[in-house]
C-alpha positions in Angstrom: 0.0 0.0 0.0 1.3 3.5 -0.9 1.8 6.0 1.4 -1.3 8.6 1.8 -0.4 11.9 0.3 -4.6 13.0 -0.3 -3.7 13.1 -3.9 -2.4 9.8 -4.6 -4.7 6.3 -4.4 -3.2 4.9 -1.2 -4.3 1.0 -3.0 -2.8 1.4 -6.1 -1.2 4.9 -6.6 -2.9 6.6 -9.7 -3.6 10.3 -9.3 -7.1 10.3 -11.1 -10.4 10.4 -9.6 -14.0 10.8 -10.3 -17.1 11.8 -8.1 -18.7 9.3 -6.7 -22.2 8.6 -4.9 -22.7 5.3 -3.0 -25.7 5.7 -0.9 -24.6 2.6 1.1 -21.9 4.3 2.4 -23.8 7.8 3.0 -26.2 5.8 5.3 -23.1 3.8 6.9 -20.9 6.7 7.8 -22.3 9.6 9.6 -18.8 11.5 7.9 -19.8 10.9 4.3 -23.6 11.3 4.8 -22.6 15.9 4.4 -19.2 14.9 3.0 -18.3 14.1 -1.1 -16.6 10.8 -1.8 -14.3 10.6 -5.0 -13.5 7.3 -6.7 -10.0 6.1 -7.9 -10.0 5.1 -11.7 -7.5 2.6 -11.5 -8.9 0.4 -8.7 -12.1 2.1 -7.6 -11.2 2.6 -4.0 -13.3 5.3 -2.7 -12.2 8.2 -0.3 -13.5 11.2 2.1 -12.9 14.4 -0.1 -11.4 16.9 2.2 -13.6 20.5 2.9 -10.6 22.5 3.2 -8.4 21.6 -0.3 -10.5 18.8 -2.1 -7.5 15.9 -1.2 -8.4 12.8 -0.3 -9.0 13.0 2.9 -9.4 9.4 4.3 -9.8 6.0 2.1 -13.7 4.7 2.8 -14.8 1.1 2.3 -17.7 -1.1 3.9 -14.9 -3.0 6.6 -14.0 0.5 7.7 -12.0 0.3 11.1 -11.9 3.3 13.4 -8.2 3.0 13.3 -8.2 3.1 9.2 -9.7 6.2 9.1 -7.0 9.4 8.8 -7.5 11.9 11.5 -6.6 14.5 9.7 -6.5 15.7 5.9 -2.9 14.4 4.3 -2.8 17.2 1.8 -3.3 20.2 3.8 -3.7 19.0 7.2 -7.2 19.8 8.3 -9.2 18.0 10.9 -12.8 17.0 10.4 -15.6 17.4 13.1 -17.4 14.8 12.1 -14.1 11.9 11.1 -12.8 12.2 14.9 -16.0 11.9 16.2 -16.8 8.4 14.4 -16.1 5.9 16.7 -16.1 3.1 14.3 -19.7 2.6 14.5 -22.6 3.6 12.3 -24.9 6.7 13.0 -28.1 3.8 12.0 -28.7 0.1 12.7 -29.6 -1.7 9.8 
């Protein structure tokens, strides 16, 4: 796995992206429910776009771990409210 640089696929290292909606994972994660995801074109991994410089802020997938999830914005170094305040749980039970 690459190292995360929010502009960079952290799975496979291409640089280009699309915008993505994947209502599974708005429902899932409280963080992506207000945020934007973007989608890798080489793999399709799907990340947290960041509010403050449009990196990738954190890589999102349906095992998500608590510990996975970047505290702050590689790029530019912005914290989110709403990522440090997931616990690793979801918002809903399905």
């Amino acid at each position: 796995m690459a190292q995360e640089d929010g502009k960079h696929c952290a799975v496979c290292g291409k640089d280009q992206f699309s915008l993505a909606h994947d209502e599974w994972m708005r429902r899932a994660f409280p963080f992506v429910e207000k945020g934007q995801l973007k989608m890798c074109a080489g793999c399709g991994a799907k990340y947290l776009v960041c509010k403050s410089c449009g990196g990738l802020f954190t890589r999102v997938h349906p095992a998500l771990e608590s510990w996975e999830v970047n505290q702050k914005c590689p790029a530019c170094g912005a914290e989110d409210p709403a990522v440090k305040a997931w616990d690793g749980t979801s918002s809903r039970h399905f």
